[in-house]
C-alpha positions, -999 to 999 in steps of 0.1 A, spaced: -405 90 855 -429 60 839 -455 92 836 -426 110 815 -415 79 796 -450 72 786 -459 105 777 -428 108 753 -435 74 738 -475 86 728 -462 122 710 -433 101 692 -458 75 679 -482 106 666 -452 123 649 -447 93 631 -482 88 623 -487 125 612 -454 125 591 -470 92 568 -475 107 531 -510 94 522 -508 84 489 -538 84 461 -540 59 434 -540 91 413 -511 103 427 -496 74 420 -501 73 387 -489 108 377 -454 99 399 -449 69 381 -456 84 341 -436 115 354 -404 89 367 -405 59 338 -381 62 312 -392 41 286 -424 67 287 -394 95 281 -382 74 251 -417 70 238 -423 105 241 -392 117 223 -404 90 194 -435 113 194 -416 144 189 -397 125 158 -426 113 143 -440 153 145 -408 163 130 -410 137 99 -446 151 94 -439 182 93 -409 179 70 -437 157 45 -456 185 46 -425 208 34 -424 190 -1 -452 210 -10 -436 246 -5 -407 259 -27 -373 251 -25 -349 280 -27 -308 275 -31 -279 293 -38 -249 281 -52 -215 296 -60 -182 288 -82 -151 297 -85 -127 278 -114 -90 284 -119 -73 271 -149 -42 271 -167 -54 281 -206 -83 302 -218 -109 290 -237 -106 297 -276 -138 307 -289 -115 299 -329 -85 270 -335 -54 278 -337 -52 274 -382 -83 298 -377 -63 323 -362 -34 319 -381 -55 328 -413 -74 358 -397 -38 371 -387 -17 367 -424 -51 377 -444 -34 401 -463 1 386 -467 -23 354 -485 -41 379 -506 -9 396 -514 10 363 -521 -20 352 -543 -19 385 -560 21 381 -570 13 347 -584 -12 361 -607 13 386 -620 42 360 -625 16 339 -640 6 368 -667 -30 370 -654 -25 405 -651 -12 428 -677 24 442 -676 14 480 -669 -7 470 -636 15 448 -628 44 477 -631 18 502 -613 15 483 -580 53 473 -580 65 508 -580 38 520 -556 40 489 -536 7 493 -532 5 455 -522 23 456 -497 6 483 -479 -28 467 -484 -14 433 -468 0 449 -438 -31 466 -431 -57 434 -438 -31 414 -417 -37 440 -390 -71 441 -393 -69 403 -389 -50 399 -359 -78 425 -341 -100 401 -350 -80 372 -338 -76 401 -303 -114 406 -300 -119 369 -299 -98 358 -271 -109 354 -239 -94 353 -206 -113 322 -189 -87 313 -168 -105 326 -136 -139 321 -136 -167 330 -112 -203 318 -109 -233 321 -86 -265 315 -91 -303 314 -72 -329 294 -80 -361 287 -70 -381 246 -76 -419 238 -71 -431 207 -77 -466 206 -96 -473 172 -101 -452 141 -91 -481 116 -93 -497 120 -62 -463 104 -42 -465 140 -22 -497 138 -10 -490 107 -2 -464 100 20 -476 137 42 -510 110 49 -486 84 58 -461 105 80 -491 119 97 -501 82 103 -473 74 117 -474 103 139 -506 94 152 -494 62 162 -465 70 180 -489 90 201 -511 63 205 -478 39 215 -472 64 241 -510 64 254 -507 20 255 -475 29 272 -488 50 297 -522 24 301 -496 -3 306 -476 14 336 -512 27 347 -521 -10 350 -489 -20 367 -497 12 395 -528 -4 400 -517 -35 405 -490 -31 431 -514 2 449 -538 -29 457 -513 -54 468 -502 -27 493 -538 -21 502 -545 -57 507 -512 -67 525 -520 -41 550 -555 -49 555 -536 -84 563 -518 -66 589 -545 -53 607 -559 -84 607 -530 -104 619 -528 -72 645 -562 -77 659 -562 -118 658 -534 -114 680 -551 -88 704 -581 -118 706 -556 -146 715 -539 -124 737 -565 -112 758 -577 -150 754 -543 -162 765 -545 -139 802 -582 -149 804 -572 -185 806 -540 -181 828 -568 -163 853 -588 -194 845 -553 -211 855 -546 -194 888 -586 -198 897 -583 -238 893 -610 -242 866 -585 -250 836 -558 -267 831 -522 -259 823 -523 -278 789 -552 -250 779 -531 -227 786 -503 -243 764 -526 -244 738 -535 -209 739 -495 -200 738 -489 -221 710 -516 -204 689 -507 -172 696 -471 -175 689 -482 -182 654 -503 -154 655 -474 -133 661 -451 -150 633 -480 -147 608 -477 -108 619 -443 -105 617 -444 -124 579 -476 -94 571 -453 -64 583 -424 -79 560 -449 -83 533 -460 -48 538 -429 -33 535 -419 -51 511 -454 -39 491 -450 -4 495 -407 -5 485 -423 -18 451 -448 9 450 -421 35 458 -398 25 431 -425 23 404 -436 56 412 -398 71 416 -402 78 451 -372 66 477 -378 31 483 -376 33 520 -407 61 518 -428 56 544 -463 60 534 -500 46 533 -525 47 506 -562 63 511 -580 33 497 -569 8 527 -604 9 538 -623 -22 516 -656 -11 529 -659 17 507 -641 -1 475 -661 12 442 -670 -13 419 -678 -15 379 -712 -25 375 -729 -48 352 -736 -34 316 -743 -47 283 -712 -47 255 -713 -34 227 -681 -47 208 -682 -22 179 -676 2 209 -647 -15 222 -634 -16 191 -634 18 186 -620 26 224 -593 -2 220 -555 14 218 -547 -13 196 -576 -7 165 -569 27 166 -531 14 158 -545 -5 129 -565 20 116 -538 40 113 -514 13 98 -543 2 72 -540 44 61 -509 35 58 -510 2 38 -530 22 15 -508 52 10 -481 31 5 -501 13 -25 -505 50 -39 -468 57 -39 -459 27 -60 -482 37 -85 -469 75 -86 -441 53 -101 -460 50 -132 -468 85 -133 -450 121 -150 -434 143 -125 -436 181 -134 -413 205 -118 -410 244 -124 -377 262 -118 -364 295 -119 -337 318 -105 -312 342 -116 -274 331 -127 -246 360 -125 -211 346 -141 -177 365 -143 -164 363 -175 -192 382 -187 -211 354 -207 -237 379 -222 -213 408 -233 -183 391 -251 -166 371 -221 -161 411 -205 -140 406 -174 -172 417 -150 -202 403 -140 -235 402 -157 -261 378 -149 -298 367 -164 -332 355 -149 -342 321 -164 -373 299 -157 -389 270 -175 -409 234 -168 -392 198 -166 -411 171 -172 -401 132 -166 -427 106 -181 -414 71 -165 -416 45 -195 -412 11 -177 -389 -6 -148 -395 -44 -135 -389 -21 -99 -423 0 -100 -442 -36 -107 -424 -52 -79 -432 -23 -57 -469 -18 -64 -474 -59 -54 -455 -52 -25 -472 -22 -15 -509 -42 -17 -497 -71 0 -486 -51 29 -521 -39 26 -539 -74 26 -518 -79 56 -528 -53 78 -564 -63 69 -557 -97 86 -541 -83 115 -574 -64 122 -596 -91 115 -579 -110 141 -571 -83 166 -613 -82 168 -616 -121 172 -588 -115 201 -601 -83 216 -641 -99 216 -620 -133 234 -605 -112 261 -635 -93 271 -655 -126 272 -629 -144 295 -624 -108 318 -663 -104 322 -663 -143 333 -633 -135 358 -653 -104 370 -687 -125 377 -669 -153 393 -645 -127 418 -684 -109 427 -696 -145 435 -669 -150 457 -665 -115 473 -707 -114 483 -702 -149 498 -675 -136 516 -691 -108 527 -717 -136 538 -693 -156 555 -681 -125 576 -715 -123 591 -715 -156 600 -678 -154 614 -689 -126 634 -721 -139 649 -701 -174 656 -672 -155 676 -700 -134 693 -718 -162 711 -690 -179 714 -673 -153 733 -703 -152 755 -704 -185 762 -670 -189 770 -675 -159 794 -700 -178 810 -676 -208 813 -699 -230 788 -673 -230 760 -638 -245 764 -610 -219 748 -602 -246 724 -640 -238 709 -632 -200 712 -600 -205 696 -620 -220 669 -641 -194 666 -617 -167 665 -598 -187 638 -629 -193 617 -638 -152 621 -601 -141 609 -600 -168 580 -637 -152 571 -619 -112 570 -589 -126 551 -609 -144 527 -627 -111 525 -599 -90 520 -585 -116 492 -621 -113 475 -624 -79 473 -588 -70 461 -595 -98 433 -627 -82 423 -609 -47 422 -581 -64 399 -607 -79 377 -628 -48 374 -593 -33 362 -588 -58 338 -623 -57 326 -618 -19 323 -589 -19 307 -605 -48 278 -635 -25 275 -611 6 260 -618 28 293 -593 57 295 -577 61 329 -588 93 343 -557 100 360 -537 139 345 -503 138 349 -496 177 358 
């Protein structure tokens, strides 16, 4: 039944060991840009920036509209006022009238005057100029009281002073530094991935310390209760023995807390459930790849650095922005053309139909002078003069940090290859004095000592190496080195 039990108890624990996700810094990396959110925002400010760029670019091509009217009214327009057409319709009756006062004034002599009144010749000659005037008075009229427009036209700007060019360079600009927000982004969760990857890695390299410091006193402590039993040490040895190795065991409970708690921070960053259970590939410090030693060249970093390239783009900016206030002093020229249709007829006597025309022509606008565009050019080149500043110290910063990260770096390689020296020393310490003791030369308080001394030695180790990592990081990341992490 034990057989069974134990049996069991072996397969279970290599289940559990086979079902751990081994997890690569990579890996890690790609989770955590694919799961951040603020990296989603930033990358939908990219896709707006495109948008605005593109749209710049549009000012260039033509702009084509249609438009269309339709007017209701309650009087027609009268192409002649109303005395007009009260003279056009009583022509003849004036004429005639005027004609009767010459006769009763003697202007004209008795025997024409007798000749027309008989014929009444007059009066047929007024009705028929009074009819041609009121067909005159028809014609003219128009019936405006519905009217119905449309018309399609076509505008291309020639020359607005260079503004168009313009603002396309700085919508581009701004475009390019979106992206390059979303790369610092991305460096800046990169860094953060890095950072809690080689906490896990060193909290458990703590564990397997604490693990095997308590196998030593353990085996130390049943060596000495033999020494016990056999009469040649004492019970307070023994005691001592305990007491150190109940320690032992808290320190290993506090690393498997820490642990856990090291890879639930992982798991979050990278959007994975925080209660994955999983280990990383680089647990092994052994093998731990480190950046070595080469000159700088600062007008390299420069151009590497996330942050100049932001500048660079902000100074196209700066002076883009100094070009459109001084399009303000410029002409614009504009060409339009199109095609207007209108019912009333416009071109064939207000006809109730449609007719339209094709018309073209050039606008020009010749700005004379504003206190504005003055205002806006000073602003525009102090905006300019600023952005120069901001780069001149953004170097003086940038050369600072590398200086103080490359110290860091030399002073965390000191201390991990005198670790790696103090390990040797550890080792050879806890070797003799393990042989001594078996020889029952060396008291367990001395081996105790020993094995104390050795597991200080790995964990100063393990504290050395993970700082060096960190700083080679930093240094990395001061230098302008792109991750080379691909998020699939």
């Amino acid at each position: 039944m034990k057989k069974t039990i134990a049996v069991i108890t072996v397969l279970t624990a290599m289940l559990s060991a086979t079902a751990q996700e081994r997890l690569s810094l990579d890996y890690c990396r790609q989770q955590a840009v694919k799961a951040n959110k603020e990296l989603l925002i930033s990358n939908e400010k990219k896709t707006q920036a495109e948008a605005m760029r593109q749209m710049a670019f549009d000012q260039f091509l033509p702009k084509l509209t249609a438009n269309g009217a339709a007017l209701w009214s309650s009087r027609s327009v009268q192409l002649l006022s109303d005395q007009q057409q009260n003279n056009l319709s009583n022509m003849g009756t004036n004429i005639t009238n005027g004609v009767l006062d010459r006769i009763g004034n003697g202007t004209i002599s008795n025997y024409i005057a007798n000749y027309l009144a008989n014929t009444n010749l007059v009066h047929n000659i007024s009705g028929r100029i009074d009819g041609v005037g009121q067909g005159l008075v028809d014609d003219l009229s128009t019936d405006t009281r519905a009217i119905y427009a449309g018309m399609v036209s076509v505008t291309q700007p020639i020359f607005m002073g260079g503004k168009l060019i313009s603002l396309y360079k700085i919508a581009s600009a701004n475009a390019e530094v979106k992206d390059l927000e979303y790369d610092k982004a991305v460096e800046d969760l990169e860094i953060q991935v890095d950072e809690y990857y080689w906490r896990v890695v060193s909290v458990e390299n703590k564990y397997r310390l604490a693990k095997d410091y308590c196998k030593l006193l353990d085996t130390l402590y049943h060596n000495v209760g033999e020494m016990v039993d056999a009469g040649v040490a004492t019970r307070g040895d023994l005691l001592k023995v305990q007491v150190k190795l109940n320690e032992a065991q808290m320190s290993l409970t506090k690393a498997e807390n820490g642990l856990a708690l090291a890879k639930m921070a992982l798991a979050q960053l990278c959007g994975m459930p925080i209660d994955s259970d999983f280990t990383v590939e680089d647990a092994d410090l052994d093998n731990l790849p480190v950046l070595a030693d080469t000159a700088i060249d600062m007008e390299q970093v420069y151009q590497k650095r996330t942050e100049m390239q932001m500048l660079q783009q902000a100074q196209i900016i700066g002076k883009e922005g100094v070009n459109v206030a001084r399009s303000t002093f410029m002409p614009n020229i504009v060409a339009n053309g199109g095609y207007l249709i209108s019912n009333p007829n416009l071109l064939n006597g207000f006809e109730k139909e449609f007719g339209g025309m094709f018309y073209g022509g050039v606008m020009v606008n010749f700005p004379l002078a504003h206190p504005t565009s003055f205002h806006s050019m000073k602003l525009a080149k102090s905006k300019q003069r600023e952005v120069e500043y901001q780069t001149e110290q953004a170097k003086e910063l940038i050369k600072l940090q590398v200086t103080q990260v490359s110290q860091q770096r030399l002073v965390s390689m000191k201390n991990y290859l005198q670790a790696e020296s103090s390990i040797q020393s550890a080792e050879e310490n806890l070797r003799l004095a393990q042989a001594a003791f078996d020889e029952g030369v060396l008291g367990a308080s001395d081996l105790m000592g020993a094995q104390t001394a050795w597991m200080k030695a790995f964990s100063e180790k393990i504290d050395a190496a993970i700082e060096l990592k960190i700083n080679d990081l930093y240094l990395n990341r001061a230098l302008g080195e792109k991750q080379t992490s691909t998020v699939e």
